[in-house]
N, C-alpha and C positions, 0 to 999 in steps of 0.2 A: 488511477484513482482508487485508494482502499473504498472498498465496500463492506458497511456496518452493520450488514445484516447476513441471516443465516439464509433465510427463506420468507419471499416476499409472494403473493397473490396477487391476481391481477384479473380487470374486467374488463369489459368491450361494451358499450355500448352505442346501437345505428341510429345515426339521427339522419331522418330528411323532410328536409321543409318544416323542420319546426316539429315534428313529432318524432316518435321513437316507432322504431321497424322492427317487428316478430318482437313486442311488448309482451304476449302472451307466452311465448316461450321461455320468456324469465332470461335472470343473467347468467351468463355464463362464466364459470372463473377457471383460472390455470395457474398451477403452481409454478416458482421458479424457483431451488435450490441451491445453494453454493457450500460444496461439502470438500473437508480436504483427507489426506491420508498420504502414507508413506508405501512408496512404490520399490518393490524389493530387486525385481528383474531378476528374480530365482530362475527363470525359464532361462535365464545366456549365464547359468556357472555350468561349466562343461561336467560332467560326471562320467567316471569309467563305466562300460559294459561288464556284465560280470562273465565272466570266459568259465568252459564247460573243464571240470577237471578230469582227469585220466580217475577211474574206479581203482580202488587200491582191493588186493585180494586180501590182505589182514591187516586189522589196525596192532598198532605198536602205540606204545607211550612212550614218553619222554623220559621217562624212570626206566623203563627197560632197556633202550638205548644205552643210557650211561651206564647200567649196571653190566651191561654185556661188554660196555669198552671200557672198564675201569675208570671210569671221570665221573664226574660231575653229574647231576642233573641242571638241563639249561633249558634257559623258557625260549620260546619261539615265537618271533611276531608274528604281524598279522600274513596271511599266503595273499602273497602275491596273486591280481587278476581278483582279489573278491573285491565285492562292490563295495563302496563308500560313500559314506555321508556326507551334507555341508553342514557347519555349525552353524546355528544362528542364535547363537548366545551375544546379547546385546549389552551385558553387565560389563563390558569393557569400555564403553563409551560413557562419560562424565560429563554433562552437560551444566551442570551446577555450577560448576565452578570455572571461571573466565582463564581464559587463557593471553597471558602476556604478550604483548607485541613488542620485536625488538624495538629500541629508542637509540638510534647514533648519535642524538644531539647531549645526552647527558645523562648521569645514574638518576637515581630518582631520591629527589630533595627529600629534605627534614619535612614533618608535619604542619610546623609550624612556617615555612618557607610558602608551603604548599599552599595554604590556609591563607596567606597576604598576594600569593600569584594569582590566584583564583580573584579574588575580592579589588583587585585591580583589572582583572578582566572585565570582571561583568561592569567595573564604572566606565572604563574607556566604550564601552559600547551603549551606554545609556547617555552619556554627557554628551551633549551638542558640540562645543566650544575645549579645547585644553584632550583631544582622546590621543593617545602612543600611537591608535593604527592611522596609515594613510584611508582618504576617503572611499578607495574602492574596496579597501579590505573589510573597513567597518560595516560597509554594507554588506560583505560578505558572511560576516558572521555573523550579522542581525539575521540577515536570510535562514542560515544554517539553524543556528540558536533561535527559532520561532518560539515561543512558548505555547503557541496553539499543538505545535507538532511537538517539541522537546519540551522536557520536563531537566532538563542536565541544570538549571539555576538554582535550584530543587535541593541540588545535594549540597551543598553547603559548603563547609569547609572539605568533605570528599571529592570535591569537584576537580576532579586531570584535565590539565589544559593539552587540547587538540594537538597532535604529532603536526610537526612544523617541517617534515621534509618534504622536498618538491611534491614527487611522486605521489604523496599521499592529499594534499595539498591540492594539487591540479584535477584527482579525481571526483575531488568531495566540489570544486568549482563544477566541474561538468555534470555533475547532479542538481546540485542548485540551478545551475543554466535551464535544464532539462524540466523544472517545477514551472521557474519563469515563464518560458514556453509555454507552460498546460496556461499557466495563469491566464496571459495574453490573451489566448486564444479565446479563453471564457468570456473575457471583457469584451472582445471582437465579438462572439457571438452575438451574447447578452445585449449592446446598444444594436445588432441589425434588426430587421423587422419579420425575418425568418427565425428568432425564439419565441416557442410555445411556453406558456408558464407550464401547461399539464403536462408536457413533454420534452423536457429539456434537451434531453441526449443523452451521449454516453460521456463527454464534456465533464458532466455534473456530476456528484454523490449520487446515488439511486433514489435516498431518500426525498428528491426531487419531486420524479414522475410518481403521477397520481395512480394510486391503486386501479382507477376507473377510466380505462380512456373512450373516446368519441372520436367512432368512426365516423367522417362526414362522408357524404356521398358526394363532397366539390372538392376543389381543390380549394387550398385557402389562399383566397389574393387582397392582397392591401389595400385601404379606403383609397379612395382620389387624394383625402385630405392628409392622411399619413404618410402617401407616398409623396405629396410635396412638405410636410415636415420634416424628409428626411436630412438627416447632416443641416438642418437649421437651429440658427443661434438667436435667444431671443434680445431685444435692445437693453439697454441699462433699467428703464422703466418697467417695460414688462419682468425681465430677470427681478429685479427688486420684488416687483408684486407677488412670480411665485414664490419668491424666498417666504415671503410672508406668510404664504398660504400653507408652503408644507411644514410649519413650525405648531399648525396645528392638526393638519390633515391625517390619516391613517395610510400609510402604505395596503397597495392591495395584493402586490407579492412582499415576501421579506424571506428571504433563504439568506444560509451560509454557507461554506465549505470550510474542511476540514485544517485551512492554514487560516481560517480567520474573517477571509471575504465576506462582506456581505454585500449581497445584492436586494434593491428595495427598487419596487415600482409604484409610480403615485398615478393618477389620474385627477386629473383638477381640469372637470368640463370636458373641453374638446384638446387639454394638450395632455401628453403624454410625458410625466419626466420618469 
């Protein structure tokens, strides 16, 4: 679950029986940070030791060598056994600019080809009735193409339709599968009676949990009347009445997540939707 923040604050406060515990000592807060950086691992490039050289009793130049042997003057690299440096000159690396990925299924069309492929994509995936993909694929790419999470309908007629070979294909499923999963899981949470509004989990965006939590000194256990509403459905009569009522009522949670989800909690009397 990306996290949208840099650095969030956080407080504690002890409740028992209805009041607040060491009130006099004030709140307490703690910082939490999330910082990144790039980790070089200079410490594992191996480096020579620099080896002790024999003392020479007279220096000579390289000019006097050749003049003494009738040649040339020649340059001399570096002696062997002196120590060396690692570069880390980084002006070799281009990140600006994208780098092509092979495509076996074909060169790459005209402008205008490109422009009518795209514009036919995105209707097979908005059209109910009359779409080119089979039912699971559509769904596959609705999933992929979120507009909460992708911005790719965006570019218009730049739009490059997705590599269609298996391999790459089956990966981008196993991700998606892999969202689904978190998704699930939220919903499972979210209708049992072990989610806290002020404490979601790690499930949720961060932006969730309340800056301010409460400590209780119990454990927290279910009313009598909650734990027999649990997994109940209510009759045609009742169902209709609360329809009606949360058409005006205010939700008393309302969160979203980052693919879209919303989550909303009503309370109307003693039922809980």
């Amino acid at each position: 679950v990306p996290q949208l923040w840099n650095e969030r604050r956080h407080a504690r406060i002890r409740v028992r029986d209805g009041r607040l515990v060491d009130a006099e000592r004030g709140v307490s807060t703690s910082t939490h940070g999330v910082y990144g950086g790039v980790a070089f691992q200079l410490e594992e490039v191996p480096t020579m030791q620099a080896a002790r050289l024999p003392r020479a009793g007279a220096t000579v130049t390289a000019r006097q060598l050749a003049l003494a042997g009738g040649g040339k003057a020649r340059s001399f690299g570096q002696i062997p056994g002196a120590p060396k440096g690692v570069d880390l000159n980084l002006d070799g690396f281009d990140l600006s600019a994208p780098v092509p990925l092979p495509r076996a299924e074909q060169a790459e069309a005209a402008p205008e080809a490109s422009a009518a492929c795209a514009k036919a994509f995105w209707f097979s995936l908005a059209c109910n009735s009359g779409s080119v993909f089979a039912a699971d694929d559509r769904r596959f790419f609705k999933a992929l193409f979120n507009p909460h999470l992708s911005d790719r309908q965006q570019e218009g007629q730049r739009f490059a339709l997705p590599q269609t070979s298996f391999g790459y294909i089956e990966g981008l499923r196993r991700l998606v599968k892999k969202e689904e999963d978190v998704q699930e899981s939220r919903k499972r949470h979210f209708l049992s009676k072990d989610f806290l509004e002020d404490q979601a989990g790690s499930l949720y965006p961060g932006s969730w949990d309340s800056s301010i939590a409460i400590a209780r000194e119990h454990a927290r256990k279910a009313s009598p009347a909650a734990a027999a509403r649990e997994g109940w459905l209510p009759s045609g009569a009742t169902a209709a009445h609360l329809q009606s009522m949360l058409k005006t009522a205010a939700p008393v949670f309302d969160k979203c997540t980052e693919d879209g989800s919303r989550f909303r909690i009503y309370r109307l009397g003693s039922f809980e939707v």
